[in-house]
PDB file of N, CA, C and O in Angstrom:
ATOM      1  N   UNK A   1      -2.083  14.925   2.402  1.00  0.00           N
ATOM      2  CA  UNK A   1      -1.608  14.269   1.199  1.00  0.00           C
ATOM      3  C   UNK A   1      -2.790  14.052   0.254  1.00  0.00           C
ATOM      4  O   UNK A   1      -3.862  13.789   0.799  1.00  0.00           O
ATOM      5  N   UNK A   2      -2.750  14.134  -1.290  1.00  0.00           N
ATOM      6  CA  UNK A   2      -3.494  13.960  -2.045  1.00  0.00           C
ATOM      7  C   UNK A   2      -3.812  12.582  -2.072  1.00  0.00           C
ATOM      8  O   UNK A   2      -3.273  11.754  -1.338  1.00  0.00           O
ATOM      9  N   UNK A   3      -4.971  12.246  -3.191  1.00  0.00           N
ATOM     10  CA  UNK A   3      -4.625  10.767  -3.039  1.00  0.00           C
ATOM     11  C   UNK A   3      -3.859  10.731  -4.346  1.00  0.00           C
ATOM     12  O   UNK A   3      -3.605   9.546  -4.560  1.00  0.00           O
ATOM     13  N   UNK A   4      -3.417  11.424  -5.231  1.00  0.00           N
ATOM     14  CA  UNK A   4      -2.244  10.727  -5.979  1.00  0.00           C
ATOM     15  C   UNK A   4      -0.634  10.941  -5.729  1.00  0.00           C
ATOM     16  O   UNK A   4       0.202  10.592  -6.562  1.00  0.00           O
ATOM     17  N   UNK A   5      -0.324  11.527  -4.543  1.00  0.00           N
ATOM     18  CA  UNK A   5       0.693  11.864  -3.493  1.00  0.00           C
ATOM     19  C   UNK A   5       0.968  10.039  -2.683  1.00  0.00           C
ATOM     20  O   UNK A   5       1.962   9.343  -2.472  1.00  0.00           O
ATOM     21  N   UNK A   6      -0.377   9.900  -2.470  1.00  0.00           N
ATOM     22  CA  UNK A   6      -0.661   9.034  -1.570  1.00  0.00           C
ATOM     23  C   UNK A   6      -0.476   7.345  -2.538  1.00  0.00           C
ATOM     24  O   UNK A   6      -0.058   6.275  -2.096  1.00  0.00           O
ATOM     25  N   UNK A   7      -0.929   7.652  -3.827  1.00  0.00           N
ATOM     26  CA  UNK A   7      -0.418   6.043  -4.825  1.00  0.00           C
ATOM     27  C   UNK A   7       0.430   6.411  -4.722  1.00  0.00           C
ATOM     28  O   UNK A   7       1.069   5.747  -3.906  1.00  0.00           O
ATOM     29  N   UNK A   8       1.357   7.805  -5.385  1.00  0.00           N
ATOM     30  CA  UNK A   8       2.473   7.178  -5.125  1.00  0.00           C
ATOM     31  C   UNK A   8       3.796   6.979  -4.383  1.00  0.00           C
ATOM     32  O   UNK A   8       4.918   6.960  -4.890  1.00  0.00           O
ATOM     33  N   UNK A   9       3.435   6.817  -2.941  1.00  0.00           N
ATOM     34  CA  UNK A   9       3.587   6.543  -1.784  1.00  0.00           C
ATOM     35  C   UNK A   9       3.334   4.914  -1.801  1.00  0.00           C
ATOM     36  O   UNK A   9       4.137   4.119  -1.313  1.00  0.00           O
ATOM     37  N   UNK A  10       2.474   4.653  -2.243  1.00  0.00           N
ATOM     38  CA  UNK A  10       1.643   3.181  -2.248  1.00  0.00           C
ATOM     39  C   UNK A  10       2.793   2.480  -2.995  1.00  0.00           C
ATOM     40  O   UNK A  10       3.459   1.598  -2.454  1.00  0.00           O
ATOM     41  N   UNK A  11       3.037   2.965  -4.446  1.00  0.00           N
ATOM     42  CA  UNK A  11       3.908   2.392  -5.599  1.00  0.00           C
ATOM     43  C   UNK A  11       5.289   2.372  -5.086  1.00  0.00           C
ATOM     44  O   UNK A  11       6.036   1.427  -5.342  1.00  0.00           O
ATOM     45  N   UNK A  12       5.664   3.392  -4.362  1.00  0.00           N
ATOM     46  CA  UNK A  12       6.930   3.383  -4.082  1.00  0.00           C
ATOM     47  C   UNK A  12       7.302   2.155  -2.940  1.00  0.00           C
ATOM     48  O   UNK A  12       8.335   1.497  -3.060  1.00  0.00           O
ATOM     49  N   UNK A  13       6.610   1.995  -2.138  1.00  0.00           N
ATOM     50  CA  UNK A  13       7.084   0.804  -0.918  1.00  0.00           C
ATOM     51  C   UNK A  13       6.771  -0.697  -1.813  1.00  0.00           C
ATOM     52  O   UNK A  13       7.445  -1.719  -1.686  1.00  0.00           O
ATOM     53  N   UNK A  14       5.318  -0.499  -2.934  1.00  0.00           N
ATOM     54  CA  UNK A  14       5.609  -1.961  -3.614  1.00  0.00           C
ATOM     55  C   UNK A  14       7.068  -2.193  -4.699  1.00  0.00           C
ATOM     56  O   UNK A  14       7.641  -3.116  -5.277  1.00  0.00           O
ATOM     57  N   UNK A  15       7.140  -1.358  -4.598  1.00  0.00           N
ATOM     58  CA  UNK A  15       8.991  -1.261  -5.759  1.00  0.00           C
ATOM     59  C   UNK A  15       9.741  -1.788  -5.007  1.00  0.00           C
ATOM     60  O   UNK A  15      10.272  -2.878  -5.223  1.00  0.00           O
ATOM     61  N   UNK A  16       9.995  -0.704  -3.434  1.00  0.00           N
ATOM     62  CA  UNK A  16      11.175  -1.074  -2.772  1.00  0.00           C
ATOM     63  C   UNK A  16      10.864  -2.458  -2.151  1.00  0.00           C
ATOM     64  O   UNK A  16      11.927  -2.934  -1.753  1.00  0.00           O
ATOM     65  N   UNK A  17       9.531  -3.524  -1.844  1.00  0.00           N
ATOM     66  CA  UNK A  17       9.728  -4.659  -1.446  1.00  0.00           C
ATOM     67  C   UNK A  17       9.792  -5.568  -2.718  1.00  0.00           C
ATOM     68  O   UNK A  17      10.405  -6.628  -2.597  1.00  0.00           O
ATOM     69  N   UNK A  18       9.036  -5.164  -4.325  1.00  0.00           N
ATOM     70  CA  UNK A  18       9.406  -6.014  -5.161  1.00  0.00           C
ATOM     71  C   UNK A  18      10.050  -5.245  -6.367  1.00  0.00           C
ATOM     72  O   UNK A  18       9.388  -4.560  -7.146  1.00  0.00           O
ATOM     73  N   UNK A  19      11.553  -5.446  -6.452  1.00  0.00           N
ATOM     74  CA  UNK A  19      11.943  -4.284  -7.523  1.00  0.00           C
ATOM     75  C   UNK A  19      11.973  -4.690  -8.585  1.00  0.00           C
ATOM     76  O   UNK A  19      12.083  -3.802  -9.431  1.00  0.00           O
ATOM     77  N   UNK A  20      11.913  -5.869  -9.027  1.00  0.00           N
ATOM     78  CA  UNK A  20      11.482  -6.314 -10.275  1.00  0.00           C
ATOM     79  C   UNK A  20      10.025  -6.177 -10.826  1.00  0.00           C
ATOM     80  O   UNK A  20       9.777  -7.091 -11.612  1.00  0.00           O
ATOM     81  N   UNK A  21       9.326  -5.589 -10.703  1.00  0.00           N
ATOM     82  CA  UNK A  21       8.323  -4.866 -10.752  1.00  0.00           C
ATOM     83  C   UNK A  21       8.356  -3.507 -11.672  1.00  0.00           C
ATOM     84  O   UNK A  21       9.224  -2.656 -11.478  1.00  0.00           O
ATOM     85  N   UNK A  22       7.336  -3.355 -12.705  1.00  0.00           N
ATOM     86  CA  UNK A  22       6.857  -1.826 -12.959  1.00  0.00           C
ATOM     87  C   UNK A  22       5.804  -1.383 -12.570  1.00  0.00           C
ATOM     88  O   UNK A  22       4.663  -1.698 -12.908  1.00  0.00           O
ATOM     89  N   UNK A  23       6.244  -0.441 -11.658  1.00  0.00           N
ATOM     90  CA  UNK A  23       5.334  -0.359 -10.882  1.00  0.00           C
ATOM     91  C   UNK A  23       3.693   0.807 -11.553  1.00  0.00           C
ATOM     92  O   UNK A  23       2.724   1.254 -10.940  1.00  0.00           O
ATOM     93  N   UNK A  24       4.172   0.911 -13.222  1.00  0.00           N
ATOM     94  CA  UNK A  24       3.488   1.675 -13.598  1.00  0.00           C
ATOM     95  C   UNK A  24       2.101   0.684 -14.439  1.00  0.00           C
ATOM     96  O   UNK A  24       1.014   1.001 -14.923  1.00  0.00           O
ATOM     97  N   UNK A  25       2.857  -0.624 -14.275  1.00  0.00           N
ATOM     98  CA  UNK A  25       1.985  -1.551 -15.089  1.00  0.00           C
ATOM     99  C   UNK A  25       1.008  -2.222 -14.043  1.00  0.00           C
ATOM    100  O   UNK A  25       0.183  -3.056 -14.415  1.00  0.00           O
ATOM    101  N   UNK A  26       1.170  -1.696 -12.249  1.00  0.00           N
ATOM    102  CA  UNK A  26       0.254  -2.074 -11.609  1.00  0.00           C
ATOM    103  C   UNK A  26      -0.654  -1.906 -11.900  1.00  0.00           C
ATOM    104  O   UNK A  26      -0.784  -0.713 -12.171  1.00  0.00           O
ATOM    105  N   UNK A  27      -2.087  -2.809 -12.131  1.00  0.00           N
ATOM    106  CA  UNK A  27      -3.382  -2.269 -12.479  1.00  0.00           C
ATOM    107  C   UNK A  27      -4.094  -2.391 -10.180  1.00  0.00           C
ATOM    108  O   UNK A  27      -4.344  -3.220  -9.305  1.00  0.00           O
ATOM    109  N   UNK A  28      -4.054  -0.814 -10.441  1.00  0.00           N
ATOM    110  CA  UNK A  28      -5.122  -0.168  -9.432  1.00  0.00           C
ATOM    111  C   UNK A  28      -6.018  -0.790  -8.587  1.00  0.00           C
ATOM    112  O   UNK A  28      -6.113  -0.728  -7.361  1.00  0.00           O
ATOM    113  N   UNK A  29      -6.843  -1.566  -9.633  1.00  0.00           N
ATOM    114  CA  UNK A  29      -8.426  -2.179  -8.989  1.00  0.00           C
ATOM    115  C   UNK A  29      -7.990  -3.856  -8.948  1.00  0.00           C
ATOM    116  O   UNK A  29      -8.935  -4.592  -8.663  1.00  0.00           O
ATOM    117  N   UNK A  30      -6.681  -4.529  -9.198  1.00  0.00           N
ATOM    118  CA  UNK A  30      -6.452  -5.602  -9.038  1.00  0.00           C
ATOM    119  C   UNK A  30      -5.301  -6.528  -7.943  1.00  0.00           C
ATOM    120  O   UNK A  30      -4.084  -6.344  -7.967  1.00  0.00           O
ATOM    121  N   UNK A  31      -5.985  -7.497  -7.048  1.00  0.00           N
ATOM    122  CA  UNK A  31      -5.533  -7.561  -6.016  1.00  0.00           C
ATOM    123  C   UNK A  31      -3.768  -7.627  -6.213  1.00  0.00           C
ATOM    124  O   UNK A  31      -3.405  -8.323  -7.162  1.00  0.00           O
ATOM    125  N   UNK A  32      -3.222  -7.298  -5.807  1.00  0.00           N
ATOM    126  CA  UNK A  32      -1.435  -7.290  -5.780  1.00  0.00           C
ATOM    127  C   UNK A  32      -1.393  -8.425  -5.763  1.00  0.00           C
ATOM    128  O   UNK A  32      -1.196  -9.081  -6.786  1.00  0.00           O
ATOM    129  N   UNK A  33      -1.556  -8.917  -4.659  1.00  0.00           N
ATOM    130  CA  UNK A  33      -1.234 -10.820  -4.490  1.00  0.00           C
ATOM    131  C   UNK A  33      -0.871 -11.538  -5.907  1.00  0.00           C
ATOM    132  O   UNK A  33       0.012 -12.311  -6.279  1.00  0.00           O
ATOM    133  N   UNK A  34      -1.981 -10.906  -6.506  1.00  0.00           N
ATOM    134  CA  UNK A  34      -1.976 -11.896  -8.122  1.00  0.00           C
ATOM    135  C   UNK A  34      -1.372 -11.259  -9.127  1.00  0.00           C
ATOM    136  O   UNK A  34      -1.151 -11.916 -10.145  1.00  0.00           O
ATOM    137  N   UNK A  35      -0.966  -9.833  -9.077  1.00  0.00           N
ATOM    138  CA  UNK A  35      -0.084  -9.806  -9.995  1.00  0.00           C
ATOM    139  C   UNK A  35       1.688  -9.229  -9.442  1.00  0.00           C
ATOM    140  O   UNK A  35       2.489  -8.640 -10.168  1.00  0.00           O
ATOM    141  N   UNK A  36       1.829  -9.494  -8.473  1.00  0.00           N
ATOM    142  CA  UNK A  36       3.088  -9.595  -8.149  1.00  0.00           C
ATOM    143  C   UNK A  36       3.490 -10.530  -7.067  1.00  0.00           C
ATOM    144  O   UNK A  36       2.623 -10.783  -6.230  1.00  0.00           O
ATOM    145  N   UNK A  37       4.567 -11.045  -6.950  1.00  0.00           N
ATOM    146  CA  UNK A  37       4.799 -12.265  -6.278  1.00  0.00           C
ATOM    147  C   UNK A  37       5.329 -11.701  -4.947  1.00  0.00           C
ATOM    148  O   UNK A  37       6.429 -11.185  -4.752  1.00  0.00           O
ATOM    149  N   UNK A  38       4.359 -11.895  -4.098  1.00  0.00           N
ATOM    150  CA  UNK A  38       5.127 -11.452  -3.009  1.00  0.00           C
ATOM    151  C   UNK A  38       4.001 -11.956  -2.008  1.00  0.00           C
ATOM    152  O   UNK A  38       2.795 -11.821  -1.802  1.00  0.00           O
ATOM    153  N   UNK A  39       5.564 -12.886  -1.307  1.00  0.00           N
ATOM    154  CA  UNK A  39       5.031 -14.193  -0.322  1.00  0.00           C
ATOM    155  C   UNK A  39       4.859 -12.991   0.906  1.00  0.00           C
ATOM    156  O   UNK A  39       5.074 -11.779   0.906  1.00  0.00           O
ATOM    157  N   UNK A  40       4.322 -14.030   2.028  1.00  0.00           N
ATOM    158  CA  UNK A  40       4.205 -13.225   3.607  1.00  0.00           C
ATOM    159  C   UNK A  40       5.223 -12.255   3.932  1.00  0.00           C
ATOM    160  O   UNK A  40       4.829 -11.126   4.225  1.00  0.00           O
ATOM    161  N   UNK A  41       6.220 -12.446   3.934  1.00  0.00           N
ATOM    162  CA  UNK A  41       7.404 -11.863   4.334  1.00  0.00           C
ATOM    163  C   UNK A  41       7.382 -10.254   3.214  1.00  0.00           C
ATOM    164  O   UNK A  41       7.525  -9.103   3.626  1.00  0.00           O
ATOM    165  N   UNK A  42       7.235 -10.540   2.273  1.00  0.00           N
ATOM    166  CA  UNK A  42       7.267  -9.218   1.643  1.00  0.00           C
ATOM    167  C   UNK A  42       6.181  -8.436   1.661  1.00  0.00           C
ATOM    168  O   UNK A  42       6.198  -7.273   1.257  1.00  0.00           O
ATOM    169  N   UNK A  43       5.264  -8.959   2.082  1.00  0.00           N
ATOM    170  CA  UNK A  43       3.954  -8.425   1.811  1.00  0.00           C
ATOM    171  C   UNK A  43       3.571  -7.688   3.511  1.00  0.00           C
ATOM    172  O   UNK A  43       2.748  -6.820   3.801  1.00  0.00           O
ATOM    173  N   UNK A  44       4.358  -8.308   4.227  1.00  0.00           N
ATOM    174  CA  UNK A  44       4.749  -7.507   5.665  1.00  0.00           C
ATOM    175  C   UNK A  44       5.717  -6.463   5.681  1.00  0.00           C
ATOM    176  O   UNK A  44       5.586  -5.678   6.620  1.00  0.00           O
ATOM    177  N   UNK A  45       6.356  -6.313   5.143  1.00  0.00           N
ATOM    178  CA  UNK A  45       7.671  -5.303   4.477  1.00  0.00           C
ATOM    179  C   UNK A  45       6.818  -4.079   3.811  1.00  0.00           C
ATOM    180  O   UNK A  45       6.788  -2.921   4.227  1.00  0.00           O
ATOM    181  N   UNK A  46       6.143  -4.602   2.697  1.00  0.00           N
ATOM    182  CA  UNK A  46       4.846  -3.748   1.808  1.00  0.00           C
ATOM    183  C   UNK A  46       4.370  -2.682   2.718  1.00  0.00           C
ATOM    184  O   UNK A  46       4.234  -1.471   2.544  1.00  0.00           O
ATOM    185  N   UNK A  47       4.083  -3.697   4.059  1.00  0.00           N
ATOM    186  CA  UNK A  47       2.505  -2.934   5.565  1.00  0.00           C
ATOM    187  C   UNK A  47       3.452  -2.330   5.562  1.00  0.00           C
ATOM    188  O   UNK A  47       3.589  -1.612   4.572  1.00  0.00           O
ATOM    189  N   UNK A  48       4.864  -2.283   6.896  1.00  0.00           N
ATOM    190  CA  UNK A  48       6.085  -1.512   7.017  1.00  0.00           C
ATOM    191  C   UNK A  48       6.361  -0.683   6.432  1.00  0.00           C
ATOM    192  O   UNK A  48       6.495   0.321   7.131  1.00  0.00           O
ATOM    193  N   UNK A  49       6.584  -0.491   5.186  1.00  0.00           N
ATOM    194  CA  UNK A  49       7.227   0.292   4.334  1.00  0.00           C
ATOM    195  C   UNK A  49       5.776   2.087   4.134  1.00  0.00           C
ATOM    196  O   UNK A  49       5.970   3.277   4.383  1.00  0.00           O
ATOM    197  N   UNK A  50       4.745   1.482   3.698  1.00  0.00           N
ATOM    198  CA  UNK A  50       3.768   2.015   3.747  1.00  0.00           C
ATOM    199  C   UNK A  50       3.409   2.983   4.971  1.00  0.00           C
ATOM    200  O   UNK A  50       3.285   4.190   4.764  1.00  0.00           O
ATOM    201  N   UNK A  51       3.236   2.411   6.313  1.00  0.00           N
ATOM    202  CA  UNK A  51       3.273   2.851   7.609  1.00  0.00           C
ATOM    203  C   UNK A  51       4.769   3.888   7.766  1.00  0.00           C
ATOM    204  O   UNK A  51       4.786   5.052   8.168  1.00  0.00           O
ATOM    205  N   UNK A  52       5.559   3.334   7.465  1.00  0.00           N
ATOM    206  CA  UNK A  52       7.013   4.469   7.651  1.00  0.00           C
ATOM    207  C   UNK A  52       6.644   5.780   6.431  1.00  0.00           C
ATOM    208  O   UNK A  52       6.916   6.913   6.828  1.00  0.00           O
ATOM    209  N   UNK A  53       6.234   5.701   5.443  1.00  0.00           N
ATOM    210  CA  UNK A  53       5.825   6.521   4.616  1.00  0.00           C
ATOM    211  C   UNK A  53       4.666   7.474   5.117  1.00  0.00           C
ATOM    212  O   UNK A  53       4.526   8.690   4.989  1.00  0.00           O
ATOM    213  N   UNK A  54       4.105   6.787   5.556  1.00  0.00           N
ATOM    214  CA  UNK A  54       2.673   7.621   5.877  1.00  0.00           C
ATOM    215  C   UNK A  54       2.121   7.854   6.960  1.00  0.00           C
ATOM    216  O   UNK A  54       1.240   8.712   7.017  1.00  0.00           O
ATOM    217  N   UNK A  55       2.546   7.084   8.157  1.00  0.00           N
ATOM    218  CA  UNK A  55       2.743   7.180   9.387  1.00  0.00           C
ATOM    219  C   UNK A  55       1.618   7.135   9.841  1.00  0.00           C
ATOM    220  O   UNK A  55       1.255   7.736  10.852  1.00  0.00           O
ATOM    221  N   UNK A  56       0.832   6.313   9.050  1.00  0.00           N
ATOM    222  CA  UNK A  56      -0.574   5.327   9.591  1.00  0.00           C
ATOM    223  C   UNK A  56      -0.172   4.052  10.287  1.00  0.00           C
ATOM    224  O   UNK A  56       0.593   3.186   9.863  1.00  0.00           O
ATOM    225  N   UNK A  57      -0.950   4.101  11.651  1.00  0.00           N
ATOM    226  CA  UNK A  57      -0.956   2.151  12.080  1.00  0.00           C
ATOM    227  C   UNK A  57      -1.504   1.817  11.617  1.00  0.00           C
ATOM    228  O   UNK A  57      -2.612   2.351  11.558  1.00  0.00           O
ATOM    229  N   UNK A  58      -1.209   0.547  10.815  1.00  0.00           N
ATOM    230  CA  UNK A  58      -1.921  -0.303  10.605  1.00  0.00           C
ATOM    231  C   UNK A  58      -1.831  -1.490  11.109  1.00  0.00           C
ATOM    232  O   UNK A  58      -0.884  -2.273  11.033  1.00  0.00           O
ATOM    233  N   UNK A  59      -2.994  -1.632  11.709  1.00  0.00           N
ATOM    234  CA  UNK A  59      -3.504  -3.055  13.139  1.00  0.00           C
ATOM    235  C   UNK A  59      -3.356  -4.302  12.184  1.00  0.00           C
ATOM    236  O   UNK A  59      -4.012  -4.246  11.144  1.00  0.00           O
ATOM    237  N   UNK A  60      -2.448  -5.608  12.442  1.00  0.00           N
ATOM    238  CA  UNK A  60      -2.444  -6.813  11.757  1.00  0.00           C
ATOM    239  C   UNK A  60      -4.065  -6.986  11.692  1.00  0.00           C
ATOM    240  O   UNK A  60      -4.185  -7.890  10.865  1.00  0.00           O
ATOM    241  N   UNK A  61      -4.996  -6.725  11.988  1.00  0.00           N
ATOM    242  CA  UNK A  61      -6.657  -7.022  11.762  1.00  0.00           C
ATOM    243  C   UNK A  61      -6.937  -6.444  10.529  1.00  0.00           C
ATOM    244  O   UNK A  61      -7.879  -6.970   9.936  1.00  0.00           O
ATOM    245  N   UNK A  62      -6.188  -5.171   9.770  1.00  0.00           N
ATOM    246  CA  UNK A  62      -6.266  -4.755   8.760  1.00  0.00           C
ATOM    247  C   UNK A  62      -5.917  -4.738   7.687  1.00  0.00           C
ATOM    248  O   UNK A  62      -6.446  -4.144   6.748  1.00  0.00           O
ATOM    249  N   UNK A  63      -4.574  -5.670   7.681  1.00  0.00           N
ATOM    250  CA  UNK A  63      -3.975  -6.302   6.631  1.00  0.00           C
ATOM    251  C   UNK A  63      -4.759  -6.724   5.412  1.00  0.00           C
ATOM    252  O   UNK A  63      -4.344  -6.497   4.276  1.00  0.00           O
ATOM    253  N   UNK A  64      -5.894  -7.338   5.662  1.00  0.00           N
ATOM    254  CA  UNK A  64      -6.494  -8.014   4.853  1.00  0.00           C
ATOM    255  C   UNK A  64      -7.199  -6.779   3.727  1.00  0.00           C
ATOM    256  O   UNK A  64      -7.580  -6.980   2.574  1.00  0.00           O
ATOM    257  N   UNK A  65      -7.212  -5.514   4.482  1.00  0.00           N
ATOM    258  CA  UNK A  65      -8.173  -4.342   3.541  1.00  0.00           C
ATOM    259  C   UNK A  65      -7.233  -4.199   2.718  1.00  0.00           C
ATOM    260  O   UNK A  65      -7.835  -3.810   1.717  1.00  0.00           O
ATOM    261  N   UNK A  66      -5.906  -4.260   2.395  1.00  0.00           N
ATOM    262  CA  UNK A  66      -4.816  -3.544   1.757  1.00  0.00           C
ATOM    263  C   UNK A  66      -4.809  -4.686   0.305  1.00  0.00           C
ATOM    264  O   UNK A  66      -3.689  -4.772  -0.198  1.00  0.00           O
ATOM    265  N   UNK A  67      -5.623  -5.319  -0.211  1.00  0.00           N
ATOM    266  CA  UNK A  67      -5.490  -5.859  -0.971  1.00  0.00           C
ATOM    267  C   UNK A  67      -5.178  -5.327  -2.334  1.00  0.00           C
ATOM    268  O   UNK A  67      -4.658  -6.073  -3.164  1.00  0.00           O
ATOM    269  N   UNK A  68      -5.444  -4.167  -2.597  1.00  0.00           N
ATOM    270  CA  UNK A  68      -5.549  -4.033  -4.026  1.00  0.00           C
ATOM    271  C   UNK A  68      -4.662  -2.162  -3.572  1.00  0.00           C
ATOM    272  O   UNK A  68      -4.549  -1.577  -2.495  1.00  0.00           O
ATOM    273  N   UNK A  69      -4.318  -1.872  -4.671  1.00  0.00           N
ATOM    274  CA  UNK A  69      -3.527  -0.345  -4.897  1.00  0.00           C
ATOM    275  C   UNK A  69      -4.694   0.878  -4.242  1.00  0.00           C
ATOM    276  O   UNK A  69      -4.492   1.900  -3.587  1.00  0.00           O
ATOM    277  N   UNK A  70      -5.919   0.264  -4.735  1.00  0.00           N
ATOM    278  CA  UNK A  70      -7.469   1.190  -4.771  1.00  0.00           C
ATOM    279  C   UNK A  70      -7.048   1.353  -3.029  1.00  0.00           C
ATOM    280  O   UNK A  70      -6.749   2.258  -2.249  1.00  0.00           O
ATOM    281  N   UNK A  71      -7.265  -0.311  -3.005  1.00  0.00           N
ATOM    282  CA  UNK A  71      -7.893  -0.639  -1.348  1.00  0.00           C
ATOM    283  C   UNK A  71      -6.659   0.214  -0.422  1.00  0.00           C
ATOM    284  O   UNK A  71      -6.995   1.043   0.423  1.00  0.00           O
ATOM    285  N   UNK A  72      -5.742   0.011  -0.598  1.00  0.00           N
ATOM    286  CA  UNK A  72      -4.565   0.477   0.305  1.00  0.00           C
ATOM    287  C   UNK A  72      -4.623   2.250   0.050  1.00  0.00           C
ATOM    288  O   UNK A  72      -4.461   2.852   1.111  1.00  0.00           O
ATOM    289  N   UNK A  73      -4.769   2.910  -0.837  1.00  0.00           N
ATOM    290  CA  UNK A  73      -5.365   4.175  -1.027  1.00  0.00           C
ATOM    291  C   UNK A  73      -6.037   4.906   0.125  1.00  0.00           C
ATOM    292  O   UNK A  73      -5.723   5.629   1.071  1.00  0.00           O
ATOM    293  N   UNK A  74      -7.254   4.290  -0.494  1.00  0.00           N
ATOM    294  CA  UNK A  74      -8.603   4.611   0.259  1.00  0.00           C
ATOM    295  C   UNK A  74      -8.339   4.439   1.679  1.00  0.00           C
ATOM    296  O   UNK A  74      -8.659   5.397   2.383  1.00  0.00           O
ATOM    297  N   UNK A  75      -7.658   3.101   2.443  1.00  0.00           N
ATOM    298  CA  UNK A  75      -7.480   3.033   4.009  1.00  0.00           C
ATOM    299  C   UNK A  75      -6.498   4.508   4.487  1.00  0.00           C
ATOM    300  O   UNK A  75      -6.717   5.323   5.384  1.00  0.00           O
ATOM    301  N   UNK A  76      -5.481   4.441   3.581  1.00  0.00           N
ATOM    302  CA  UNK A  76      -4.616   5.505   4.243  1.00  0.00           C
ATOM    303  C   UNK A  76      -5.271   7.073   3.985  1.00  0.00           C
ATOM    304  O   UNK A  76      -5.140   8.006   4.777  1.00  0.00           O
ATOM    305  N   UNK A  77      -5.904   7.121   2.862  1.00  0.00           N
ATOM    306  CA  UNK A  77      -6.124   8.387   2.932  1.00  0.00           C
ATOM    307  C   UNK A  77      -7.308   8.790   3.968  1.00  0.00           C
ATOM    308  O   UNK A  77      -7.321   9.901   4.499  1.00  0.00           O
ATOM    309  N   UNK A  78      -8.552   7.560   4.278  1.00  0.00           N
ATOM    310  CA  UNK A  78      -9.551   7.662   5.654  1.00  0.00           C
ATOM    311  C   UNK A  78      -8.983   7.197   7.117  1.00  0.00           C
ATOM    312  O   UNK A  78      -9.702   6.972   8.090  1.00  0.00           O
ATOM    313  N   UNK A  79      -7.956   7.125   7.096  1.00  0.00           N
ATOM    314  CA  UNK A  79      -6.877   7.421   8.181  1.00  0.00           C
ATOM    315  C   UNK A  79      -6.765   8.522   8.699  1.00  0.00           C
ATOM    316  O   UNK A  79      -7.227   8.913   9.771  1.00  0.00           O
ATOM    317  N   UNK A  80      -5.749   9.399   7.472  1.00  0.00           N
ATOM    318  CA  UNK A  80      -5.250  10.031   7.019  1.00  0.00           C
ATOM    319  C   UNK A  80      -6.445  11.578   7.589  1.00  0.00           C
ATOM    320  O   UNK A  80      -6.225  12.638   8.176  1.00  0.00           O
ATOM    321  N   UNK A  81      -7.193  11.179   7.243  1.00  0.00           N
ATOM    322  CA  UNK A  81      -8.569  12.709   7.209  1.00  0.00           C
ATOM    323  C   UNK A  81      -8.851  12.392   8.545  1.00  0.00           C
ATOM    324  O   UNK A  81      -9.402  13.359   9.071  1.00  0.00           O
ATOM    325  N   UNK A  82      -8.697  11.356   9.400  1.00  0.00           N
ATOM    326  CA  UNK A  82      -9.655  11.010  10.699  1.00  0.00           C
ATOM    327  C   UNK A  82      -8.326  12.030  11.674  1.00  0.00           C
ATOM    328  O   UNK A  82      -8.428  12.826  12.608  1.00  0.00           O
ATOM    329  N   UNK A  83      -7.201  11.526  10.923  1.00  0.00           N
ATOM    330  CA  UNK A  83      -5.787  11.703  12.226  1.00  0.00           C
ATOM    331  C   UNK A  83      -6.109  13.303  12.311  1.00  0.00           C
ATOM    332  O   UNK A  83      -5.980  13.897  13.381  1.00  0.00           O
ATOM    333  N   UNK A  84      -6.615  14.089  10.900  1.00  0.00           N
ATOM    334  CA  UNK A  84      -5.880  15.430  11.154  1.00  0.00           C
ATOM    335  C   UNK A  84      -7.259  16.119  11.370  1.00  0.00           C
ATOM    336  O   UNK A  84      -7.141  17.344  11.394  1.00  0.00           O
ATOM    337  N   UNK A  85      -8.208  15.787  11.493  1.00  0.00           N
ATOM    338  CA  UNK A  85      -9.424  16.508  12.571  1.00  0.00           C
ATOM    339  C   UNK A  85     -10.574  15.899  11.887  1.00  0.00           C
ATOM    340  O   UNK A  85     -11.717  16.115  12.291  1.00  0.00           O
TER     341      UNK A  85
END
């Protein structure tokens, strides 16, 4: 997967957990938390949704890297290069 295959993979699971959202007005380099509202519960849905898409684990220890559009990128796509050799 590219990495712009891979945002928007990213964009698509933050839609389907917050659909009131544009997901085109996400800014990239800024943590999600703060510009979309999405308590624990959705933001576990977010991991889920992401992982069913891309079919990366991601270890609850890693939650915390997925902060920003950049950050969640970058983890799946150095996943992503490790899984396939």
């Amino acid at each position: 997967m590219t990495r712009a295959e891979i945002t928007a993979v990213v964009l698509k699971a933050l839609s389907e957990v917050a659909p009131e959202i544009d997901a085109a007005s996400v800014r990239p380099e800024a943590p999600l938390r703060d510009q979309v509202d999405l308590d624990s519960f959705d933001y576990l849905n977010f991991i889920v949704a992401i992982h069913a898409a891309s079919r990366v684990d991601i270890p609850e220890a890693d939650y915390a890297k997925l902060g920003t559009v950049n950050d969640t990128v970058e983890y799946l796509a150095r996943h992503m290069a490790s899984r396939s050799g």
